[in-house]
C-alpha positions in Angstrom: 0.0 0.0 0.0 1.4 3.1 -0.7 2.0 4.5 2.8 3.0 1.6 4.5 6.0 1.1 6.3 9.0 -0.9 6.8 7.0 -2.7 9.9 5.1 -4.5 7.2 7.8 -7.0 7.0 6.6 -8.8 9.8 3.3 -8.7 9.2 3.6 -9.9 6.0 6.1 -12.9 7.2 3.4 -15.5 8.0 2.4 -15.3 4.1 5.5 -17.6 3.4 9.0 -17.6 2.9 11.4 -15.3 1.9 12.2 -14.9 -1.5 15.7 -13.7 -3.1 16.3 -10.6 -4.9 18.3 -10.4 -7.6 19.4 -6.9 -9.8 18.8 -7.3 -13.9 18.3 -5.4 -16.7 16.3 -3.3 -19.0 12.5 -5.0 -20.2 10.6 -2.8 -21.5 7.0 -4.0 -23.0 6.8 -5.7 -26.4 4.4 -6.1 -28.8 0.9 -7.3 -27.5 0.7 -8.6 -24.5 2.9 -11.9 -24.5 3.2 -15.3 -25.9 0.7 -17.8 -25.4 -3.3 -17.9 -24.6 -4.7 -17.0 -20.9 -6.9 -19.7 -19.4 -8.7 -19.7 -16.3 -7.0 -21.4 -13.5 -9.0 -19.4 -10.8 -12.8 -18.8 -10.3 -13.4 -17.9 -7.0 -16.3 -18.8 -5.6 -19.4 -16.0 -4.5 -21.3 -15.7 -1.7 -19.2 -16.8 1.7 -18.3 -19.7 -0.4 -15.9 -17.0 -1.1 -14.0 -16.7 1.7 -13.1 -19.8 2.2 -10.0 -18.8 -0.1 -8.9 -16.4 1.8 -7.4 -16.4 5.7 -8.2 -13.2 7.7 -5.2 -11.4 8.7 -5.8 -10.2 12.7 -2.7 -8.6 13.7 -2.2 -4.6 14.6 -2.2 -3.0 11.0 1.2 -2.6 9.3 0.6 0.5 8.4 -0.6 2.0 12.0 -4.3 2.9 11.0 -7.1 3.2 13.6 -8.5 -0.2 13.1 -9.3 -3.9 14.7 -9.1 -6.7 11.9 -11.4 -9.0 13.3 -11.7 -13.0 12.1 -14.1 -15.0 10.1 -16.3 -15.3 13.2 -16.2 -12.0 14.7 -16.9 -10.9 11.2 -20.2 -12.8 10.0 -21.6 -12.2 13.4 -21.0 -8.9 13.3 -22.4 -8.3 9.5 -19.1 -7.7 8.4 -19.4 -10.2 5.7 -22.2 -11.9 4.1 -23.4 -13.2 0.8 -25.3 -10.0 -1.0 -27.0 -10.1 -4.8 -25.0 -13.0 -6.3 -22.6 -11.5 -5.3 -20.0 -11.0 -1.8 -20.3 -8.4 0.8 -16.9 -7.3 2.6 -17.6 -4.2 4.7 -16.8 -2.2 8.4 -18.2 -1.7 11.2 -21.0 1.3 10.5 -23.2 1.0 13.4 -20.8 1.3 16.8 -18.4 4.4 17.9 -14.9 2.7 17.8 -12.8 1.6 21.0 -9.4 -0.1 21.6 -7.4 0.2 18.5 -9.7 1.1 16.2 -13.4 0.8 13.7 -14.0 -2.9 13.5 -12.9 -4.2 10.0 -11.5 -7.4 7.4 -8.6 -7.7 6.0 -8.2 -10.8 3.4 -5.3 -12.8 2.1 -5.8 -15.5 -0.3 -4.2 -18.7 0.3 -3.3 -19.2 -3.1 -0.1 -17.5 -4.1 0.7 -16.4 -7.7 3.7 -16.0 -10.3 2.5 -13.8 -13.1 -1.1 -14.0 -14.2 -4.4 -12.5 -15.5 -6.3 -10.7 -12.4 -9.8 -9.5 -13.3 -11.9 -8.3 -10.3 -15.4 -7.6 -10.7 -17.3 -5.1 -8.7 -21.1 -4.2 -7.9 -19.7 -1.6 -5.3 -16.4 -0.6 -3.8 -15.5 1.4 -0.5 -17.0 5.2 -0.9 -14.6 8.2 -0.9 -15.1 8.8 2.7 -12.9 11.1 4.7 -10.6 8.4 7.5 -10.8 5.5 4.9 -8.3 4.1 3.2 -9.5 0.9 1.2 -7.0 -1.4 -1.6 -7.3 -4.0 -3.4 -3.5 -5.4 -4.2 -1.5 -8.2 -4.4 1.9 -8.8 -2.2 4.9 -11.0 -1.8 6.2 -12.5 1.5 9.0 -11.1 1.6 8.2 -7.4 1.5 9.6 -5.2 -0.3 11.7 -8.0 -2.2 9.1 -9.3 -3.4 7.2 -7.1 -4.4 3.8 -5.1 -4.0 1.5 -4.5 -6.8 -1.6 -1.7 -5.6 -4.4 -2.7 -8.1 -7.2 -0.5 -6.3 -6.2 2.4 -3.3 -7.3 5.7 -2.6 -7.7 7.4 0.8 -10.8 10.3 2.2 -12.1 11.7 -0.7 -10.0 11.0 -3.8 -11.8 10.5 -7.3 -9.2 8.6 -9.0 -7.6 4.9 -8.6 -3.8 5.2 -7.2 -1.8 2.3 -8.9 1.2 1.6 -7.3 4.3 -0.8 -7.3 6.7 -0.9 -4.3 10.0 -2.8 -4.8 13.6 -3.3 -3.7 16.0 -1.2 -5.3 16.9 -1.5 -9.2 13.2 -1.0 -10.6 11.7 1.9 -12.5 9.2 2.9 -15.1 8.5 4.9 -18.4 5.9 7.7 -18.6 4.4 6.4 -21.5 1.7 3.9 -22.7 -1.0 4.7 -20.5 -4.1 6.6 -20.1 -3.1 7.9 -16.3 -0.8 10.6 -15.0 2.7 9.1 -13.3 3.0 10.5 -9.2 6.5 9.3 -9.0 8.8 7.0 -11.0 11.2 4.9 -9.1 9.3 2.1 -7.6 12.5 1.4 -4.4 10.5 2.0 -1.3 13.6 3.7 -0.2 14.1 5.8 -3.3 16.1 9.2 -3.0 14.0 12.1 -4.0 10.6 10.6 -2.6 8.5 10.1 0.3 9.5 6.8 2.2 7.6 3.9 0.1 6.0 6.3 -2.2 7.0 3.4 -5.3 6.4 4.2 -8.5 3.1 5.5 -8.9 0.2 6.3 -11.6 -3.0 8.6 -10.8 -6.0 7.1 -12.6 -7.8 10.6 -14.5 -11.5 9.0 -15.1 -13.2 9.6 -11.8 -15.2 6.9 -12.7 -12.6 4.4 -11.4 -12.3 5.0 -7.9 -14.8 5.7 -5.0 -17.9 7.7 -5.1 -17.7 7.8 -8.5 -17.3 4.2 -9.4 -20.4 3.8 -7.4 -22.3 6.5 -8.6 -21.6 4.8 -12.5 -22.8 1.1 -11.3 -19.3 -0.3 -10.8 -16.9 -2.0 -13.3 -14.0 -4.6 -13.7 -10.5 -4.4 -13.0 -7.8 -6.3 -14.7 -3.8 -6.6 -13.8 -1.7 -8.3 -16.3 1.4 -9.5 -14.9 4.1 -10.8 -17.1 7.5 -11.2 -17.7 7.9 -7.8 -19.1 5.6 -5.6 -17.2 2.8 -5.3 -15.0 -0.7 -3.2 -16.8 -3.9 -2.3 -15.1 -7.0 -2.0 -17.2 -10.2 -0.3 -15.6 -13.6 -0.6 -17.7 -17.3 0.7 -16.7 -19.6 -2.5 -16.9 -21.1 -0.1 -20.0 -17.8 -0.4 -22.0 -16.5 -4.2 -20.8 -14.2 -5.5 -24.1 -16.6 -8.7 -25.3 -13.0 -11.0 -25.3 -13.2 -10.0 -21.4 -15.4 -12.4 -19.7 -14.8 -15.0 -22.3 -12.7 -18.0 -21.8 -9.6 -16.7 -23.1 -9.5 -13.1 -23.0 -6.7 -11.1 -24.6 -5.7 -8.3 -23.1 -3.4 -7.1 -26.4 -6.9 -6.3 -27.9 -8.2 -3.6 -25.4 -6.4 -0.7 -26.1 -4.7 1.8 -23.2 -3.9 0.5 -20.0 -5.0 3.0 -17.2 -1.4 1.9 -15.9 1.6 0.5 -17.1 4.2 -0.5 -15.2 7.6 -1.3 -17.6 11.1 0.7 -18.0 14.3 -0.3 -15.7 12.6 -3.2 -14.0 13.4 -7.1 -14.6 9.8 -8.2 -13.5 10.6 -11.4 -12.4 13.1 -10.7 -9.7 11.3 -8.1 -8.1 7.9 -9.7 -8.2 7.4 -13.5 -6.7 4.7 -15.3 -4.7 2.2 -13.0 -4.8 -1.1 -13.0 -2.7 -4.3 -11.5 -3.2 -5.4 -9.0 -0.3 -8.8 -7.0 0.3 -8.7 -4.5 3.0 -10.3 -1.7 4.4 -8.5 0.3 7.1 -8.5 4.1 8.7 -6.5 6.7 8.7 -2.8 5.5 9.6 0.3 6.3 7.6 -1.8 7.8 4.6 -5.3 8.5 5.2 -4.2 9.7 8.3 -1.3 12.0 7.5 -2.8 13.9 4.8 -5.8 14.9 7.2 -5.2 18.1 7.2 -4.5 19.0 4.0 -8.0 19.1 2.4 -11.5 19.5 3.2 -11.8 16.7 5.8 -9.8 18.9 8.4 -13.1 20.7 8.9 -14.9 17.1 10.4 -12.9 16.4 13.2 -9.6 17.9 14.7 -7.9 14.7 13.7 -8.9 11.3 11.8 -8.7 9.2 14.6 -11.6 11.4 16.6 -13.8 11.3 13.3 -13.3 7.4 12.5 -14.0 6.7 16.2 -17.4 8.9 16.6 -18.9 8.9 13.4 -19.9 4.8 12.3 -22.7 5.9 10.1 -20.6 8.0 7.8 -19.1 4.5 6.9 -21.7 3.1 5.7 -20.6 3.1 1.8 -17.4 1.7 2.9 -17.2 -1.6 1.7 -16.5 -4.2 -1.1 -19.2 -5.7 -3.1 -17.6 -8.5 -5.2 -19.0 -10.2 -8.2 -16.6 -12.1 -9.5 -12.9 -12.5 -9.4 -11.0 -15.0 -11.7 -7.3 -15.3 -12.1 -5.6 -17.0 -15.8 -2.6 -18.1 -16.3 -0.4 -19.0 -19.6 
């Protein structure tokens, strides 16, 4: 996430072992989007069927945001999770004020782990642009930052746009061209000279359609992250504009246009990017949300993020994930 810290290694430790990182050379995208056809490998179920892939992490948040992660249990009985449409439900607690260490919440890791892949998310609903929140949708080595950190969905308070962010050891940066967003930063080193501590390498989604209120607002859409050898692309598309190879059996990503992100330059992908799991989460203020509180309008709600997020459970109440599908190909 892009405001985590270096505490986030241990955290992230009981995901597996530790990877090795190695320093390469120069890829830089091709043309298409690789060799060979994507087929699924996989569908995850809906409904709570669907978080039985997934574990539910339950340790004090890496990234020091007001917020309890509670477990499966906790969760269902509290209405954090449930089966909604035909769909899943993955939301906060927006009913109580907030004790202890902070608004009630899930956090989800899958227990599948990934080496490069096809990552197409489908969603009724995502978390609102509330001000405290600080929702992503991202995938993650063990090994952290050596392995890599790919930010698929984030955005803190209010932000209309979808931040896409990689976080890496050192030896990995991108171009500024290709893509439909605008680039934040460019050297993806959590540690980088020249930018905030694990800024990454960073491009700002322009269509406020993509993120947030917004999304909402426009009935949702579908995210896809292409992983490959050579680079790392997200696509976003309103269910209104969905390319019809998409949803089919083998969907080609070479044949829908612009990315919204694309991640190639100074990077060899495979070193810096192994044994990836899947995370959902939902968290508050902290290292992000938190410190940029008094910077825009949300200042005006509460004298800091913590006192708003504590007192104010019904403001949450768009703050949450509704999932419709989510597949994963491989080559």
């Amino acid at each position: 996430m892009r405001a985590s810290t270096i505490v986030q290694l241990a955290a992230l430790a009981q995901l597996g072992s530790a990877a090795s990182h190695h320093r390469h050379g120069l890829h830089h995208r091709q043309t298409g989007s690789g060799n060979g056809t994507y087929t699924l490998t996989d569908n995850y179920p809906t409904g709570m069927d669907f978080f039985s892939k997934f574990s539910f992490f339950t340790d004090a948040d890496p990234t020091q945001g007001y917020v309890t992660y509670v477990d499966q249990d906790t969760a269902t009985s509290a209405g954090l999770i449930s089966a909604k449409g035909n769909g899943t439900y993955i939301g906060v607690d927006n009913t109580n004020v907030a004790s202890g260490s902070g608004r009630q919440s899930v956090r989800l890791t899958s227990t599948a782990t990934y080496n490069k892949g096809l990552f197409i998310l489908d969603l009724a609903h995502m978390p609102g642009s509330v001000c405290g929140s600080w929702p992503a949708f991202w995938t993650v080595g063990s090994d952290w930052p050596n392995n890599g950190e790919i930010d698929i969905i984030e955005g803190v308070n209010q932000q209309s746009g979808d931040a896409m962010t990689l976080h890496t050891s050192d030896g990995c940066s991108i171009n500024n061209s290709g893509f439909s967003g605008t680039v934040s930063t460019s050297n993806c080193y959590t540690e980088a000279a020249g930018q905030s501590e694990n800024a990454g390498c960073g491009i700002d989604s322009t269509d406020t359609t993509s993120y947030g209120d917004g999304f909402n607002d426009n009935g949702g859409g579908i995210y896809a992250m292409e992983w490959t050898d050579d680079f790392i692309q997200v696509f976003f598309f309103s269910h209104d504009n969905v390319p019809a190879d998409l949803t089919s059996a083998n969907p080609n990503p070479a044949a829908w246009g612009q990315p919204a992100a694309l991640f190639d330059g100074e990077c060899d992908i495979n070193s810096h990017f192994q044994n990836h799991n899947i995370v959902f989460d939902i968290t508050f203020c902290g290292s992000w949300a938190g410190s940029v509180w008094g910077s825009g309008s949300c200042a005006s709600q509460a004298a800091s993020c913590n006192d708003f997020v504590q007192n104010n459970p019904t403001a949450f109440q768009s703050s949450y994930w509704q999932v419709n599908s989510l597949k994963v190909y491989s080559r």
